[in-house]
C-alpha positions in Angstrom: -15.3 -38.7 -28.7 -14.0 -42.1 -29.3 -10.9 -43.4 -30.8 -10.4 -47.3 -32.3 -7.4 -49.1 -33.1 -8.2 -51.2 -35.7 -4.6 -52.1 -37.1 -0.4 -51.7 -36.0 2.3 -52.1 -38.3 4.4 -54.5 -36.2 7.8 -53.0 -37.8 7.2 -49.7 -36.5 4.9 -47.1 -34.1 2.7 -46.7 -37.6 -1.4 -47.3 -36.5 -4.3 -47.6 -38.6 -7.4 -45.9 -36.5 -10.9 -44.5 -36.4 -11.7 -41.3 -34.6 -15.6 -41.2 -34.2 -16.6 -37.5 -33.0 -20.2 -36.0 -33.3 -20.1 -35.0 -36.5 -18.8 -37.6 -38.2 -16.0 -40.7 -37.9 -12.2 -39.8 -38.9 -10.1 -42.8 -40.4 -6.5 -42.3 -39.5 -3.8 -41.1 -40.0 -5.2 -37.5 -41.1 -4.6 -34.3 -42.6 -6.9 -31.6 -41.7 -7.1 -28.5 -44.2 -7.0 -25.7 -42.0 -9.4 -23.2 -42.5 -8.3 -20.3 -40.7 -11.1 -17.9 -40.5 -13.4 -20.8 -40.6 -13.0 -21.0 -44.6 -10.1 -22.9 -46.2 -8.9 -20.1 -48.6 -10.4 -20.3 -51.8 -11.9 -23.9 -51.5 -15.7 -24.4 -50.9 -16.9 -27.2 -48.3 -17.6 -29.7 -51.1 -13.8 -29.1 -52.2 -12.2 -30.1 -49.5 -14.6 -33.4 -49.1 -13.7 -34.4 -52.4 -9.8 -33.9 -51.7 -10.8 -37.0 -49.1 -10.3 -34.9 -46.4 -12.5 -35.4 -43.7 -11.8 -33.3 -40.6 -11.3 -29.6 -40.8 -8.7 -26.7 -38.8 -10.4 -23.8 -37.4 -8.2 -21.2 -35.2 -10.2 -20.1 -32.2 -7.8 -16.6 -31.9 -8.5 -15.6 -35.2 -12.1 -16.2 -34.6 -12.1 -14.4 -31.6 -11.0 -10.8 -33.7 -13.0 -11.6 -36.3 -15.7 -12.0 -36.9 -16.0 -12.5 -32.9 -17.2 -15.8 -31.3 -20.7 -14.5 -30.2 -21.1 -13.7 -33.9 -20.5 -17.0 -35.1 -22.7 -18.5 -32.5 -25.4 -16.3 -33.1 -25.1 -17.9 -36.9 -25.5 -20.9 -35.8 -21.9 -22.4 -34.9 -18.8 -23.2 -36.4 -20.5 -25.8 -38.4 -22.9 -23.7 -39.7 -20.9 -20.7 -40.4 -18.5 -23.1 -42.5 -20.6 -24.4 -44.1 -19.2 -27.8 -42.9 -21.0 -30.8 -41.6 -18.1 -33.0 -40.7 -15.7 -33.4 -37.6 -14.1 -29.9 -36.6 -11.1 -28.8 -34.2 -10.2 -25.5 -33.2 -6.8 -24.7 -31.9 -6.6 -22.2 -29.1 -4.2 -20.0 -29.8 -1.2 -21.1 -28.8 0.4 -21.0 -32.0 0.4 -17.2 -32.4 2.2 -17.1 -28.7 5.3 -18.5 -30.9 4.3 -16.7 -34.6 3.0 -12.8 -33.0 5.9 -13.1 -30.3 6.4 -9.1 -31.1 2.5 -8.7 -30.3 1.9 -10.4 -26.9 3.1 -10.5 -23.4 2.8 -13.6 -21.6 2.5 -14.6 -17.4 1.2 -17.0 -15.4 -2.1 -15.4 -15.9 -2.9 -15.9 -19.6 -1.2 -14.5 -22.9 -1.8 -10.0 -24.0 -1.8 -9.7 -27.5 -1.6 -6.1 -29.4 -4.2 -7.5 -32.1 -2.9 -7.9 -35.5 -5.4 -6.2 -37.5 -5.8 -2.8 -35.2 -3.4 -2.8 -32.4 -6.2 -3.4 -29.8 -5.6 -5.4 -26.8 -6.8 -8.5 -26.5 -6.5 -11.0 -23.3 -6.4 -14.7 -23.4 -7.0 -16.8 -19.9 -7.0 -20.7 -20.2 -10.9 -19.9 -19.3 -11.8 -17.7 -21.6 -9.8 -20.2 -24.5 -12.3 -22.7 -23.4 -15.6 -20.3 -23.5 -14.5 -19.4 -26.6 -14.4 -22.7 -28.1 -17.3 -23.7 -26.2 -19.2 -21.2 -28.2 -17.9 -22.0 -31.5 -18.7 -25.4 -31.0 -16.0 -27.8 -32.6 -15.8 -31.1 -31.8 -12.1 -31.2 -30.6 -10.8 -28.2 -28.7 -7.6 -27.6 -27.4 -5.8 -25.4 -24.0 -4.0 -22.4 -24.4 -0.3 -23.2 -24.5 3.1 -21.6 -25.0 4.9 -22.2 -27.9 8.0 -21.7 -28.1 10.9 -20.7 -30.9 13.2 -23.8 -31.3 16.3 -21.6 -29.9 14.6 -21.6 -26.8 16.9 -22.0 -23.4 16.5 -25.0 -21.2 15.3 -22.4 -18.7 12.6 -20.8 -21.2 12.0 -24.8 -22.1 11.2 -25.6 -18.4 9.1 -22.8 -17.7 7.0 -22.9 -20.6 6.0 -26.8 -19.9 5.1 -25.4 -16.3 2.9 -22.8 -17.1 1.1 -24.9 -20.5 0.7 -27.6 -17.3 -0.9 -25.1 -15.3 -2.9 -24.1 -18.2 -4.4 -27.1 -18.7 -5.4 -27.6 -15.2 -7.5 -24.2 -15.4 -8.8 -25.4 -18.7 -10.2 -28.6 -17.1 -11.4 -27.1 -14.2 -13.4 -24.4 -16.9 -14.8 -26.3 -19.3 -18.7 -26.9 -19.6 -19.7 -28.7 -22.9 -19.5 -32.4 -22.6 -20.3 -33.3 -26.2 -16.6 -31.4 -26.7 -12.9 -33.4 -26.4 -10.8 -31.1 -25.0 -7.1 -32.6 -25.6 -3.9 -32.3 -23.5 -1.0 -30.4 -25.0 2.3 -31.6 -24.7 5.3 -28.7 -24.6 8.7 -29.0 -23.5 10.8 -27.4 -26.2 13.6 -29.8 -27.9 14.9 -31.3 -25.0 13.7 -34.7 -24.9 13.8 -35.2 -20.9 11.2 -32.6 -20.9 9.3 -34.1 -23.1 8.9 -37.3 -21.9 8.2 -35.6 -18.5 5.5 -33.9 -20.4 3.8 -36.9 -22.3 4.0 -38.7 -19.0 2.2 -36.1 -17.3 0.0 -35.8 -19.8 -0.9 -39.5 -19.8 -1.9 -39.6 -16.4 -4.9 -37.2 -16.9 -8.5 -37.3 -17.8 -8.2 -36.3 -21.7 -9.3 -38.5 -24.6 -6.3 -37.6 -26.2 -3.0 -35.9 -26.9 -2.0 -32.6 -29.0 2.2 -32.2 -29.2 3.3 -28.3 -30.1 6.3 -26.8 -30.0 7.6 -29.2 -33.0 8.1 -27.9 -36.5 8.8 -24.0 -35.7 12.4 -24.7 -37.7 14.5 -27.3 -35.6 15.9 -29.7 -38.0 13.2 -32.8 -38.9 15.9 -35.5 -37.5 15.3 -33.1 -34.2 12.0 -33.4 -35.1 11.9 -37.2 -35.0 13.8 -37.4 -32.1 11.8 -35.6 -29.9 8.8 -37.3 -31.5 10.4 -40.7 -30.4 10.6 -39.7 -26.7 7.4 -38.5 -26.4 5.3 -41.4 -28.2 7.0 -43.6 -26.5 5.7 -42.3 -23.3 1.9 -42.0 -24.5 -0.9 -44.4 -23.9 -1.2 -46.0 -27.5 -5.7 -46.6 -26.8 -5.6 -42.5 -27.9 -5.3 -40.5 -30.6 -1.8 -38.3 -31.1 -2.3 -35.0 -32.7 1.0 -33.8 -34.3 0.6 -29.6 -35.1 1.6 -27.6 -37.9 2.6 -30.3 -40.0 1.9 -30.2 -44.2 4.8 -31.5 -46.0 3.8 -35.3 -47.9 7.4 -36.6 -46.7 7.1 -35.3 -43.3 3.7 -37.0 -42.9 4.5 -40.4 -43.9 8.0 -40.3 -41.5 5.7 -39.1 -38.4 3.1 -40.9 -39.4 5.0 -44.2 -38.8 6.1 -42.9 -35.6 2.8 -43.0 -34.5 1.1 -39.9 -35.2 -2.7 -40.0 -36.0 -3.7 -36.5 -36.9 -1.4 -33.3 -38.6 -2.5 -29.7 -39.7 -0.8 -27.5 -41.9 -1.5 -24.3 -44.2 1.1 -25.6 -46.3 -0.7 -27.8 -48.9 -2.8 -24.7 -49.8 -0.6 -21.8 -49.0 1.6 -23.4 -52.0 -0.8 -23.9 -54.2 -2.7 -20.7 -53.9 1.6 -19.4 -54.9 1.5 -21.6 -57.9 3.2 -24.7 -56.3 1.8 -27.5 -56.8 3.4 -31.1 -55.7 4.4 -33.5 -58.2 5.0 -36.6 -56.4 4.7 -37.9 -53.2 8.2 -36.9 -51.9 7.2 -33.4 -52.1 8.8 -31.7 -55.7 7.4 -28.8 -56.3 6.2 -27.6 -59.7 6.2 -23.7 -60.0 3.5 -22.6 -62.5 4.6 -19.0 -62.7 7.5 -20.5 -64.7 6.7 -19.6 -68.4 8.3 -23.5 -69.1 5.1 -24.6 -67.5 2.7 -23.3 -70.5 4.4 -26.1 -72.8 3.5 -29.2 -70.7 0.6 -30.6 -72.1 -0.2 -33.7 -69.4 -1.5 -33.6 -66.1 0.3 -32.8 -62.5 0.5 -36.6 -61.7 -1.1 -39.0 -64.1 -2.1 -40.9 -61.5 -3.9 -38.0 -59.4 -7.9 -38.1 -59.2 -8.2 -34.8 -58.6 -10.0 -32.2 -60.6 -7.2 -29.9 -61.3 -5.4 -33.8 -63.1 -8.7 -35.0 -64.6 -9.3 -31.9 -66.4 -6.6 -29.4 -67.1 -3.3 -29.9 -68.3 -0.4 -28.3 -66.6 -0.1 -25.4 -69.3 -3.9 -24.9 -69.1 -2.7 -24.2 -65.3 0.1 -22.2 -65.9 -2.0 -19.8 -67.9 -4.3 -19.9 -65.5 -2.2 -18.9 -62.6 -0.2 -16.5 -64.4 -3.1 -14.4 -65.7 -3.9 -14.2 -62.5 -7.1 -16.3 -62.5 -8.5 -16.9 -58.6 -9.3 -21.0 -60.8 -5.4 -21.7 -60.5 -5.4 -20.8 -56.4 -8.6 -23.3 -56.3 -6.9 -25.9 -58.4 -3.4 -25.7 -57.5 -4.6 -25.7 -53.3 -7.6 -28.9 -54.2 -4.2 -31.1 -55.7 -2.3 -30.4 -53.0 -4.8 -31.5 -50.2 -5.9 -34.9 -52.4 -2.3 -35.9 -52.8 -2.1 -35.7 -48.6 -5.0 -37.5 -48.3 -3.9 -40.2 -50.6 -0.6 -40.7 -49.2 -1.9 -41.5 -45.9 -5.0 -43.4 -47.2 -2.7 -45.5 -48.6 0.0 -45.9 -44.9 -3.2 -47.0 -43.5 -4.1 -49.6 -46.3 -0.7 -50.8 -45.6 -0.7 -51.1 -42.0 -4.1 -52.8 -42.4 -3.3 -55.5 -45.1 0.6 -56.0 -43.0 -1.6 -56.5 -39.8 -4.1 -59.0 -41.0 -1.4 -61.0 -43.0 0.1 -61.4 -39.7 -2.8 -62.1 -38.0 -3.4 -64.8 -40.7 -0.1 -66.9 -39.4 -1.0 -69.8 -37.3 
């Protein structure tokens, strides 16, 4: 994996990029649909290309339940069992540390979950995170982490960034595939002398680039922002930054000109499959269960190219959705996604025309 800057918006942190991976080159900044299971719900692989997305969220401890990692390499790879030819990453876990907090014990060894679906015990080593992801193949992989809730102590704080360092020492030391990028992941809860000490740490090792977690579990987004300052700040600015668990259009565009290249959310879809679709690029939500909807006869967004604006009306959605047809979950999650990838296609049209209008003054 490489990563290009090709253009910086000299007002603020905001970069134009391109990530080039195996399968494919990324333009950034980027959403990536996240496909759980390795399917984004409801969506086909030709649906999420059209939405302009072109990179792709697969969750390695998902995976690893079901349908099990030897499974999907005996089909062929994450690739192949997706049905998806383009760049892929595949987090490691980390997340469900902080979300299935009731399920797991965690020590210096690795995390014990109680799985979710039966109860059984499952095991996660920062070695077994990485053979696991080595097996399913995705371009961009990440260590196992711990995430923490944002009422976390400075104590909790500290030890966490400890052991996620640790982590991703044992993670180094285990991994195998070259042709794989395995990123360094930034914790340190939201105290932002931690998290400077983390990004610092982090910039100092041999990673192509950097994923930050622990932000977005519920802390306030000025928090957010904050903490987001302190650590970019910190980072080398030749590699990409990989911002977790982020969906909302507004939340994208203010992190984005922070500096952030990449996001991932289930957000975009989650909504929509629930009837919400957005209706702007602030982020208002339109609720098609609402029996006002049936009488609106134009589009989401007259402006939208998406199939769900070219082609059916927001009543013809409305009925849709509440009749229960699986259409309005497809639709409603297809708008959702194009309208992220729009809004930062166009950040990075603007950062490219503001930096070669510059460049253009003698």
């Amino acid at each position: 994996m490489s990563f290009d800057v090709v253009g910086v918006d000299p007002s603020s942190r905001q970069r134009a990029g391109v990530l080039h991976t195996p399968h494919g080159s990324v333009p950034t900044p980027a959403f990536m649909p996240v496909g759980t299971l390795g399917s984004v719900k409801a969506l086909t692989p030709a649906d999420v290309s059209n939405t302009g997305a072109r990179i792709v969220l697969a969750n390695s401890y998902h995976l690893a339940l079901r349908p099990g990692a030897a499974t999907v390499e005996r089909l062929g790879g994450l690739h192949a069992f997706m049905g998806w030819d383009g760049p892929l990453l595949t987090d490691s876990g980390g997340f469900q540390v902080f979300s299935l907090d009731r399920l797991r014990q965690v020590s210096d060894e690795g995390v014990t979950f109680a799985s979710h679906l039966d109860g059984e015990q499952m095991f996660l080593s920062p070695e077994c995170v990485i053979e696991v992801q080595e097996r399913l193949g995705a371009d961009l992989i990440m260590p196992l982490d711990e995430c923490l809730a944002p009422d976390a102590t400075r104590a909790e704080a500290e030890a966490a960034l400890e052991r996620t360092q640790s982590w991703w020492r044992r993670s180094l030391s285990a991994r195998q595939r070259p042709d794989q990028a395995l990123f360094a992941l930034l914790q340190g809860g939201l105290f932002a002398d931690l998290r400077k000490e983390a990004a610092r740490a982090a910039a100092r090792e041999p990673t192509p680039g950097f994923a930050i977690g622990g932000l977005s579990v519920g802390e306030p987004k000025s928090v957010t922002a904050a903490m987001l300052q302190s650590i970019v700040a910190a980072l080398p600015p030749e590699k990409p930054r990989y911002l977790m668990g982020v969906g909302h259009p507004g939340d994208l565009v203010a992190y984005a000109r922070l500096g952030v290249d990449l996001f991932d959310c289930v957000l975009p879809t989650r909504l929509g499959r629930n009837g919400s679709v957005w209706r702007d690029r602030d982020g208002s939500r339109l609720d098609l269960s609402r029996r006002a909807a049936l009488h609106q006869t134009g589009p989401i967004m007259s402006d939208c190219t998406c199939t769900a604006c070219q082609h059916w009306s927001i009543g013809q959605l409305a009925a849709l959705y509440q009749s229960r047809e699986p259409l309005a979950c497809r639709l409603g999650s297809v708008h959702n996604l194009t309208l992220l990838a729009r809004v930062l296609d166009d950040l990075r049209g603007t950062v490219l025309y503001t930096a070669a209008w510059t460049a253009s003054w003698p």
